[in-house]
ZADRENVO-208545 format. One record per residue: x, y, z of N, C-alpha, C, O in turn; residue in three letters. Coordinates in steps of 0.05 Angstrom, whole numbers, plus 5000, padded with zeros to 4 digits. Layout:
<recs>
XYZXYZXYZXYZALA...
</recs>
This chain:
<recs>
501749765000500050005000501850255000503850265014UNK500850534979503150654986502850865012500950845027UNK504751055017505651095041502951325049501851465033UNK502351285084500551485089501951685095504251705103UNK499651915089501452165093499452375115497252455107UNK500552415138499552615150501752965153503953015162UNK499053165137500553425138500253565165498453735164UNK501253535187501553755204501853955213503853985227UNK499554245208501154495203500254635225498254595238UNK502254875228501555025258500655355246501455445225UNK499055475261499155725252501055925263500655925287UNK503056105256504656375259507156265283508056375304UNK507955965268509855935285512555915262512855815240UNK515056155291516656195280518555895274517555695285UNK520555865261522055695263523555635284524055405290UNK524955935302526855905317525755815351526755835373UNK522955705341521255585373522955315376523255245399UNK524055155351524554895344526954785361528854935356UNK527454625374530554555391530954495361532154685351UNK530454295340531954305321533654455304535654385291UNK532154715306533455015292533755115311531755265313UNK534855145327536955305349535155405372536055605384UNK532355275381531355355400533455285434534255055439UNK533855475449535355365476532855185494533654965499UNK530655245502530055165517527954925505526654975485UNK527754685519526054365514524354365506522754185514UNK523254595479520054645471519454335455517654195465UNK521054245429519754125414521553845421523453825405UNK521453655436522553395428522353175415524153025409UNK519653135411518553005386518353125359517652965341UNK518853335354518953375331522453365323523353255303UNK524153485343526553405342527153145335528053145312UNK526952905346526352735338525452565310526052355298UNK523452795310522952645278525452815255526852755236UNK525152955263527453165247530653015250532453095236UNK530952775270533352595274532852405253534552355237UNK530352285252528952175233529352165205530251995189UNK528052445204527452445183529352715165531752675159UNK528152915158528553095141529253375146529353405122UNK529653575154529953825158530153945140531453885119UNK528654185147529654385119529954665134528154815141UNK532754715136533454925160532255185153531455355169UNK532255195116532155485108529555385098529755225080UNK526455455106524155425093522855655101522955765123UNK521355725079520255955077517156095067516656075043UNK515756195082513156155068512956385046514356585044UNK510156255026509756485011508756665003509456834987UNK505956595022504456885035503856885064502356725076UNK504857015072504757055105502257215122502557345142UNK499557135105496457105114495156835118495656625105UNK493756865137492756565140491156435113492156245101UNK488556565103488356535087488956515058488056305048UNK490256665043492056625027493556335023493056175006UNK495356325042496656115050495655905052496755715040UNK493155855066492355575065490355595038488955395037UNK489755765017489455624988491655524972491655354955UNK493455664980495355594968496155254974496655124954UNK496355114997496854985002494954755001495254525009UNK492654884990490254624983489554674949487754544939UNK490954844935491254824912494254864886494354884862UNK495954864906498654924899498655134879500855194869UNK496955234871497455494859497855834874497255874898UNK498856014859499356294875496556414890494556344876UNK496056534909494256664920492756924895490457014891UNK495356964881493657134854492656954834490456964822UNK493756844833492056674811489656464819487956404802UNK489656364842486056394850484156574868482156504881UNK485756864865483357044870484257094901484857304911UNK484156874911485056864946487156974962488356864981UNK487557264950489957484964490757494992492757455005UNK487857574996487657645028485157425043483657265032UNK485357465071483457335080480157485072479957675057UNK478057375084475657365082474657325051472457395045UNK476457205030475957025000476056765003477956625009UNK473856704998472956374997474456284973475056434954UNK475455924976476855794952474655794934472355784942UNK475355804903473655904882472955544873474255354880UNK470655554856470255384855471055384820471355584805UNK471255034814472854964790475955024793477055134774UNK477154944814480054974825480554644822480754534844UNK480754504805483354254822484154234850486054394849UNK484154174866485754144897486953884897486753674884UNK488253974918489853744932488253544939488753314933UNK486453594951483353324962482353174937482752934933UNK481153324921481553244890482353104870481052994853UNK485853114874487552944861489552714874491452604864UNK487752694913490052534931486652344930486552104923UNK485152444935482552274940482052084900480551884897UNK482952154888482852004858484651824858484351614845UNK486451884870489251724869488551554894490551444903UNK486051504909485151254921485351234958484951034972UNK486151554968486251604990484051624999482351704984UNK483151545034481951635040483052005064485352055071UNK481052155068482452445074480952435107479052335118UNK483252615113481552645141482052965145484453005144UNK480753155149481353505162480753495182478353465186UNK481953515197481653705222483453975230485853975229UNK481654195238482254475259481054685242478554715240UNK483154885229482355085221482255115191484355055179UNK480255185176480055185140480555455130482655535120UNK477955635136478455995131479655965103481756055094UNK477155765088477455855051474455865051473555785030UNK472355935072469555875062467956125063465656125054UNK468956325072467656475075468556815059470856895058UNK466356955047466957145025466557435042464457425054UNK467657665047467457955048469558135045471758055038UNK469058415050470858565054473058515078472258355095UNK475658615080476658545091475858595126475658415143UNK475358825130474758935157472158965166471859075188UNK470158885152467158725155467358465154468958315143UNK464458415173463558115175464057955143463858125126UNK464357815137463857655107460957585098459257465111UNK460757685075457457715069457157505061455357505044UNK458857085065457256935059458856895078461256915076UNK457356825102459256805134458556415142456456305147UNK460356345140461256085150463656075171465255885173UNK463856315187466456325200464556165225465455975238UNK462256245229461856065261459855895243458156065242UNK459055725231457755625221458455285212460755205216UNK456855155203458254975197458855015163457355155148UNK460954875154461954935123460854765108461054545118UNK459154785076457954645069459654485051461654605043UNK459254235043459853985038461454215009463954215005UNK460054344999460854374971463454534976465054534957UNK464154685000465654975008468654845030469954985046UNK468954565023470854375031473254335015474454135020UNK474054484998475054344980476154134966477954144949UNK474753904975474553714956474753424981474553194975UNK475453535010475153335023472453185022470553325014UNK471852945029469852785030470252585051468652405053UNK472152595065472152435081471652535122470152695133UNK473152415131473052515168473552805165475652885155UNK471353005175472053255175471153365207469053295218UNK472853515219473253695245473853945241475954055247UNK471954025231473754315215471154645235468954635246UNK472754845231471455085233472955255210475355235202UNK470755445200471855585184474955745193477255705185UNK473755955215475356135230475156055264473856165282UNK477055815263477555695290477455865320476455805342UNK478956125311479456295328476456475338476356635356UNK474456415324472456645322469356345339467056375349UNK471156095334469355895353470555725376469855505386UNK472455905381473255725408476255965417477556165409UNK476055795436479356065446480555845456479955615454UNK483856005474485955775485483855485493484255255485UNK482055565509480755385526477755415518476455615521UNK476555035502474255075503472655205466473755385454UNK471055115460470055175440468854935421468454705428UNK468555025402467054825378468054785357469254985348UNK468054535337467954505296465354385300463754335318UNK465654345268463454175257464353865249466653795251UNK462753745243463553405235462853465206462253695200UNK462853275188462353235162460253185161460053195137UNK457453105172454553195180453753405180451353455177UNK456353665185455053915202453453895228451554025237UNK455053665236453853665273455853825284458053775275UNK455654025303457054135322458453915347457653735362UNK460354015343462053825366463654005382465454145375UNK462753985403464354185429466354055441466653805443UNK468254295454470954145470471454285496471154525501UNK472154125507473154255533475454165534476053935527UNK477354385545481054305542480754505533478854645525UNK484754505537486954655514485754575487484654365480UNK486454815473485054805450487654605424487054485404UNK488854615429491554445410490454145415489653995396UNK490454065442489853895454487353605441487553365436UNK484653865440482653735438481753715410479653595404UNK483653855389484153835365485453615357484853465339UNK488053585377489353245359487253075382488252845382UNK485753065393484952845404483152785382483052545375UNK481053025363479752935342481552825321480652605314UNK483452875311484952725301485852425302486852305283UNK485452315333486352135339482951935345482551705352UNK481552115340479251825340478651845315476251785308UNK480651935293479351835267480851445264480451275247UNK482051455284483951155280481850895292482050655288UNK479251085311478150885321476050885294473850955301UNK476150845276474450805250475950705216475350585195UNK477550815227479250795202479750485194480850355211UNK478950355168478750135161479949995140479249795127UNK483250245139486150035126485150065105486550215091UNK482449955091482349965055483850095034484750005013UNK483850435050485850535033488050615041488750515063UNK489350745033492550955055490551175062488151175054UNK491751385079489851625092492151885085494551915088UNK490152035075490852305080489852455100487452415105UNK491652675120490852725148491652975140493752965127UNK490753235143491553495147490153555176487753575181UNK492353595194491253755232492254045221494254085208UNK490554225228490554395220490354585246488354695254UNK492454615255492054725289492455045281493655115261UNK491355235302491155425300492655555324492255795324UNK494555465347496055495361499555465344500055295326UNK500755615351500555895360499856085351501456265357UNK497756195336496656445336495956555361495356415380UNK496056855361494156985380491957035386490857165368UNK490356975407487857015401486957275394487757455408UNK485157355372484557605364483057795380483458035383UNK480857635391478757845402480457945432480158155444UNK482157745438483757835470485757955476486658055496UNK486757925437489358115434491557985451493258125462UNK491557675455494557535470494757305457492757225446UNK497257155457497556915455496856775476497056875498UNK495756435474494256405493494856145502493355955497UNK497756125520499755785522497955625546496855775562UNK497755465548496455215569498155475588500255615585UNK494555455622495555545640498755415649499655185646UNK499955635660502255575672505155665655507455655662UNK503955755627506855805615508355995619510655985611UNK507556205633508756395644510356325663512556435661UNK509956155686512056105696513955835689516155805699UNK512955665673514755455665517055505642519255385639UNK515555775623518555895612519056125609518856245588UNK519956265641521156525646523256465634523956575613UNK524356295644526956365631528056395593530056335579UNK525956495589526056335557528756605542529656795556UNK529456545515532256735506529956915485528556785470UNK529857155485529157245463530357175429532757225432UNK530157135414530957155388532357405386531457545404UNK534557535370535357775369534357995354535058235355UNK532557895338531358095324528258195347527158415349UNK527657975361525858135377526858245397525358395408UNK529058215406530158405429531358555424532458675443UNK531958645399533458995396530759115387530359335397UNK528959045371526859175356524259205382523159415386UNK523558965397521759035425519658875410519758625407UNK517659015400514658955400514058945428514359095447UNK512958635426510658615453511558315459509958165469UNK514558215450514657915453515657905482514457705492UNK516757985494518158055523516057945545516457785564UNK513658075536510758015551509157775541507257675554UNK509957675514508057445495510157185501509356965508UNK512457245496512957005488512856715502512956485494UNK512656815523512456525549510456405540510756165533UNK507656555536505356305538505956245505505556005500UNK506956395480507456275458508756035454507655855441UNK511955995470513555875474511155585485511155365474UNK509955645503508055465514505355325494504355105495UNK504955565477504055315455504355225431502855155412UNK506555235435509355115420510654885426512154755412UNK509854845449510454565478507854475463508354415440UNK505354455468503854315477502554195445501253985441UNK503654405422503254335405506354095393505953975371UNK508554055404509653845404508753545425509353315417UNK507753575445506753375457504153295439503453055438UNK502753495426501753295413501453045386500352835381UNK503553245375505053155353506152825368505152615361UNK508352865388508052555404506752435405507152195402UNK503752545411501352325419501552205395502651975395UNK500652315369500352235348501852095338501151945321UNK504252095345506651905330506251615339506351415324UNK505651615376504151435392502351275385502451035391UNK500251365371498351195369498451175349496451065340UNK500751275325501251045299502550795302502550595287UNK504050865331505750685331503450425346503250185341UNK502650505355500850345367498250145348497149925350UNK498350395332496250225307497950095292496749925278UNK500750085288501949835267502250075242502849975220UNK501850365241501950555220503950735221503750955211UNK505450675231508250925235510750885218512251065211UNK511350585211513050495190511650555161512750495140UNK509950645161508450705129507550955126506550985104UNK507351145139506851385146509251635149511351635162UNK508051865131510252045119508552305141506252375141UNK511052385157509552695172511052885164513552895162UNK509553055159510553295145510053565162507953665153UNK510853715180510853835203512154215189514054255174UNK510454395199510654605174508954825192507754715211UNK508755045192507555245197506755405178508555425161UNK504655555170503155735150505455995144506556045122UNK505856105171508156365169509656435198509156255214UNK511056605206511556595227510856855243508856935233UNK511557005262510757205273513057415281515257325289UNK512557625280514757875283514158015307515358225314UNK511857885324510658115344511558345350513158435368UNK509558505322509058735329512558895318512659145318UNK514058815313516658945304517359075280519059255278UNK515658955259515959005232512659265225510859365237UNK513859255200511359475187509759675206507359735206UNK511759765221511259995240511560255217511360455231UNK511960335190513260555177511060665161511660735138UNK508160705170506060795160504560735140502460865138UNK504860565124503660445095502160165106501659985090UNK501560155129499759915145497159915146495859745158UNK495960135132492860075137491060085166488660065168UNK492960115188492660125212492159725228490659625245UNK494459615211494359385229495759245246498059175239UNK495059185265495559185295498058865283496858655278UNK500158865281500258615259502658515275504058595294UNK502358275257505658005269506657945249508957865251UNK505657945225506657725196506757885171508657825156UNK505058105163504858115143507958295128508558525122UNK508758115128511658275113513858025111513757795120UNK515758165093518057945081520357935106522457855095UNK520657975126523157925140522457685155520157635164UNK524557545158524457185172523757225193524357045209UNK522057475206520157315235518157295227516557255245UNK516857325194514357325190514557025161512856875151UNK516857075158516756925136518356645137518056485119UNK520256585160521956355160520056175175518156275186UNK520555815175517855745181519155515195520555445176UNK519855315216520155075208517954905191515454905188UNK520454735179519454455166521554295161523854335151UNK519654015175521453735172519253535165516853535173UNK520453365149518853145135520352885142522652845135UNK518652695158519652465168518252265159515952285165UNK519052015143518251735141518251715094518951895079UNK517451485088518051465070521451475057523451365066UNK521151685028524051685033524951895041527251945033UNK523852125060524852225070526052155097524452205115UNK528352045104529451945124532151925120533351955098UNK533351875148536151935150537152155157539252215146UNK536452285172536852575200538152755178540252865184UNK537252795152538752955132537853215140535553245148UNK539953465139539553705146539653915113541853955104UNK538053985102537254115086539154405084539254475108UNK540254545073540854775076540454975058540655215063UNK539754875032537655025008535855115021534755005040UNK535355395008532755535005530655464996530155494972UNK529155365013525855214999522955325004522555355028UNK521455364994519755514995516155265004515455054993UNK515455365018512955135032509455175003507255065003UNK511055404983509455414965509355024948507354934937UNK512054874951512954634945511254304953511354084943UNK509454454984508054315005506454104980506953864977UNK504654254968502254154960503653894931503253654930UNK505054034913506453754896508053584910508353374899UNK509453614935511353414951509453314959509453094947UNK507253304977504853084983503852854958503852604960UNK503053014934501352944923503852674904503152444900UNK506652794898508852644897509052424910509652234896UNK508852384935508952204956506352014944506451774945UNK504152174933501451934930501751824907499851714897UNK503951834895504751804867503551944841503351894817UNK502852134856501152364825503552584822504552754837UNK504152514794505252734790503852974773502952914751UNK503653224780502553414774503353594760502453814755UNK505653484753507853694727506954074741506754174763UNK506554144719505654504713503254474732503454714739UNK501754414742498954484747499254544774497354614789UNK501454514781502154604813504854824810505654844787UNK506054974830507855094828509554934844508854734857UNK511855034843514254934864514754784857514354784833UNK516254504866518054274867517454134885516254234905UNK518253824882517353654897520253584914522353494905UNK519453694945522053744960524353524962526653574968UNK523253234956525952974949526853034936529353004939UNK525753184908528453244898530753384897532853344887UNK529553644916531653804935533953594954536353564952UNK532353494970533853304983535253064971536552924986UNK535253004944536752824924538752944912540752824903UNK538353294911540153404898540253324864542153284849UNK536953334857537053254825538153454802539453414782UNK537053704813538853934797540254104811540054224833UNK542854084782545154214804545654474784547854584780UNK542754574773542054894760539755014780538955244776UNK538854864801537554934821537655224825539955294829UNK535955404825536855724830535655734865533455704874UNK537955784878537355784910536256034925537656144943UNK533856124919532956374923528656184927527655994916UNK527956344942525356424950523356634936524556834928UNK521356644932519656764926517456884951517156714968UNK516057114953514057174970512357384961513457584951UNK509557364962507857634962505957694988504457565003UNK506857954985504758065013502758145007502658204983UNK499958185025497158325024496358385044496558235064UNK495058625043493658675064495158945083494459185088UNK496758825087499559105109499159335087498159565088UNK500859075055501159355029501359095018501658865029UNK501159234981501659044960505658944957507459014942UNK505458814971508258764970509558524954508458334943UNK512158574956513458284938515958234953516558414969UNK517558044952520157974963521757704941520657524928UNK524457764946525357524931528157524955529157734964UNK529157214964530757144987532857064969531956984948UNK535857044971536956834963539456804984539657024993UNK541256654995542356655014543756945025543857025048UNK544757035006545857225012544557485024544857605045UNK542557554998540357795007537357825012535857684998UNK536557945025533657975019533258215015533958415028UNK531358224988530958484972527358534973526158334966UNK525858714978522858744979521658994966522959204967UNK520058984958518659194948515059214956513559034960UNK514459604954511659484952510359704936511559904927UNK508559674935506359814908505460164929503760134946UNK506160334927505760604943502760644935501360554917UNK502260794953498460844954496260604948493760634947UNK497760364946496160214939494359954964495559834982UNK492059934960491459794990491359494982490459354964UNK492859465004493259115007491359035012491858825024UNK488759065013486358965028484858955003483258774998UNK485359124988483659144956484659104935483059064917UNK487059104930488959074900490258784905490558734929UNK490958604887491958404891494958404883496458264896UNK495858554862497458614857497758944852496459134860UNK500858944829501659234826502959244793504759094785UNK501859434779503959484756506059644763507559674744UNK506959774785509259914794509559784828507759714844UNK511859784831513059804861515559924862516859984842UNK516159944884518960114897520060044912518559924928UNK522560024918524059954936523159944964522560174969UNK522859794986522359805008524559715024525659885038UNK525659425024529459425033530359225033529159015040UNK532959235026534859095026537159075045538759235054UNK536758745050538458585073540958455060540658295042UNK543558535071546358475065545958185092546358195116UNK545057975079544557655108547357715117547557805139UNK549857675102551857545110553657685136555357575150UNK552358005135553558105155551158285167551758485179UNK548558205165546558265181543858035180541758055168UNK545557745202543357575183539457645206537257555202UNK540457875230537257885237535358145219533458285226UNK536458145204535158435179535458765193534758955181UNK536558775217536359175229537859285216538059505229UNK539559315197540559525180539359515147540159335133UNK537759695137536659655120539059835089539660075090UNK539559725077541559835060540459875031542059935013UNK537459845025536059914998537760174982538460144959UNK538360454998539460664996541560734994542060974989UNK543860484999546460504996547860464978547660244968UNK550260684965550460644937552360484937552960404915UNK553460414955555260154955553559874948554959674943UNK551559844948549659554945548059644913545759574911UNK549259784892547559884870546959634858544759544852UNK549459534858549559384838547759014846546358874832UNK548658994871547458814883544358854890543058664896UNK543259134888539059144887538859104862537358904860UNK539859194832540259124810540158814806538658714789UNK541458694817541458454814538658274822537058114811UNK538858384850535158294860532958364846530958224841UNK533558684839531158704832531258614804529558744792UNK532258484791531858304763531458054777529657944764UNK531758004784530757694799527957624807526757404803UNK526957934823524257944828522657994807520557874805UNK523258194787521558174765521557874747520157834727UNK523357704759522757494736520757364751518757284739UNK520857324787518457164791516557354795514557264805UNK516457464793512657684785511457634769509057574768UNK514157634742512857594716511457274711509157214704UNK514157074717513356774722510256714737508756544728UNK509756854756508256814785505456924772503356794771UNK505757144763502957354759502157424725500157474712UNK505157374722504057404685503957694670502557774651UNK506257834685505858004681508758174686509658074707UNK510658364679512758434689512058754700511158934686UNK512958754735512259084724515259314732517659284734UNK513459534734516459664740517059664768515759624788UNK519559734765520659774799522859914801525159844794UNK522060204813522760524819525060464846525060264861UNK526360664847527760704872525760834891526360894914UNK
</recs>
């Protein structure tokens, strides 16, 4: 039978939470573990750093512009191919559970005028799952740290009491008391920890994280820049813990079902968080924000892929982009999807099949501003569209310099050198790089002003 694959993804968690990527203190040891396992990919990077956005992208491997799905409150369009679509043909059965936030349609800063955020999501507004579903549209808007509701694939309401990470993989884990071997399983947990909760304005770690990690190290880009992580990050750091204990459970009771030798985990976050440090420079729209921008506390992500052939504690050090997520699964189910997906199928990163590989990232922003970014080890170069609203434009026929990062001798981004005529030649260089994936990406080349 071929290999099962469960996708594991976290919301707005940074990479550097990971003991595997240089966390100091005991947050993740099962995922460490599998990352001994299995796969690492030190340098991974997301490619829109909205919840929304991001997770179409990752249930249709195409760009957020090219199905419409920029910003949040745009429902996945219908007549899209998905991932459920072409893993469920290829003979899987699927299982969702946690958070979806592709079902529901409005303006950005109004309710959504076809509101499924507290509702149950209709069979048709799934994208293409048909199988075990635990899903809420906008998780955060039906339950908090502690306590709340999804729907079943009935549209029965199912309530929880607990940590909210918690009572999410436990739904996960009674899909095993049903599950009937016939086919392999596709599993997307779709946890919504660590995000902050919105309406309370905090991150929200199992009581007690405040004092179980005082001692925690700031990251250096949040401790020269401040925000508000000084005060957040304990209970973050905390459900960052609790969201690796459950990752254990789950490894547990594959092992326990006879399914852990056949089973591929793929462990990944949507984007990461900057609390509050970045896009302070007035072109924000007025948002209170953590992600929306190209610097690695919003945009670096972990991911490690364990079982199949990804194995053998291999450490990754290419630039890979999680836009790659949706053809590396569907690869694993043996569909190959040529063109009809973007990205690369990450084994062959890890095979080292091409050695014309161009080692650079792609990103677009919405919402903060119409932005763009292109990474490659050395620099990070960004731009964004002036007067233009990220909440309403999806793209830009003009952008402008916004800044450029010299990594090698500033790898946490605080000296911004877009302006320096010593680096002419090297934004020159980016910014032809970025116009090629705009053009590749959107179909379109535009200009880009100092």
């Amino acid at each position: 039978m071929p290999n099962n694959i469960i996708f594991y993804f976290t919301d707005q968690q940074r990479w550097d939470t990971c003991g595997c990527f240089g966390q100091p203190l005991d947050i993740t040891p099962n995922l460490d573990k599998l990352a001994q396992e299995g796969v690492k990919f030190d340098n991974a990077f997301s490619p829109q750093p909205v919840c929304g956005p991001c997770r179409a992208l990752f249930q249709t491997g195409k760009y957020p512009t090219e199905t419409g799905c920029f910003r949040n409150n745009i429902m996945l369009p219908a007549g899209v191919k998905t991932l459920a679509n072409y893993i469920e043909e290829a003979g899987y059965e699927t299982a969702y559970i946690g958070k979806w936030h592709l079902a529901s349609d409005g303006e950005l800063e109004k309710p959504p005028t076809i509101d499924h955020t507290i509702t149950a999501i209709p069979k048709e507004l799934r994208g293409g799952y048909t199988g075990y579903w635990r899903a809420a549209d906008v998780l955060e808007f039906t339950s908090h740290g502690y306590d709340g509701y999804v729907f079943d694939e009935n549209n029965n309401r199912v309530d929880f009491k607990g940590y909210r990470a918690d009572c999410i993989n436990n739904m996960a884990l009674e899909f095993f008391d049903t599950y009937d071997r016939k086919k392999p399983f596709f599993m997307t947990i779709s946890q919504i920890e660590p995000h902050h909760q919105n309406d309370r304005k905090h991150y929200e770690g199992p009581e007690g994280s405040k004092e179980k990690y005082r001692n925690f190290v700031l990251p250096h880009d949040l401790e020269v820049l401040k925000g508000n992580a000084a005060e957040e990050y304990p209970d973050y750091l905390g459900q960052c813990a609790s969201l690796d204990e459950n990752l254990g459970r789950l490894v547990e009771r594959l092992k326990k079902e006879g399914l852990y030798d056949n089973t591929v985990i793929i462990f990944a976050s949507d984007h990461g968080s900057h609390f509050k440090t970045r896009n302070t420079d007035g072109h924000l729209n007025g948002y209170d924000d953590y992600k929306r921008s190209c610097h690695d506390g919003a945009l670096h992500v972990p991911l490690v892929i364990a079982g199949g052939p990804f194995k053998g504690g291999v450490a990754v050090e290419e630039l890979v982009s999680t836009e790659s997520l949706p053809k590396t699964i569907l690869a694993l189910a043996g569909v190959d999807v040529g063109d009809e997906m973007i990205g690369e199928n990450l084994l062959d990163v890890v095979e080292k099949k091409d050695d014309n590989r161009p080692n650079q990232v792609f990103a677009q922003i919405s919402e903060s501003r119409v932005g763009r970014c292109v990474r490659t080890a050395n620099y990070l170069y960004s731009v964004y569209a002036p007067g233009v609203n990220g909440g309403e434009a999806a793209a830009s026929d003009l952008y402008a310099d916004d800044f450029l990062y010299d990594l090698k001798v500033d790898p946490w981004q605080l000296n911004n050198v877009v302006a320096d005529p010593s680096y002419a030649q090297v934004k020159e260089d980016m910014r032809a790089r970025l116009a090629d994936w705009i053009e590749r990406a959107e179909g379109t080349r535009p200009a880009i002003v100092d």
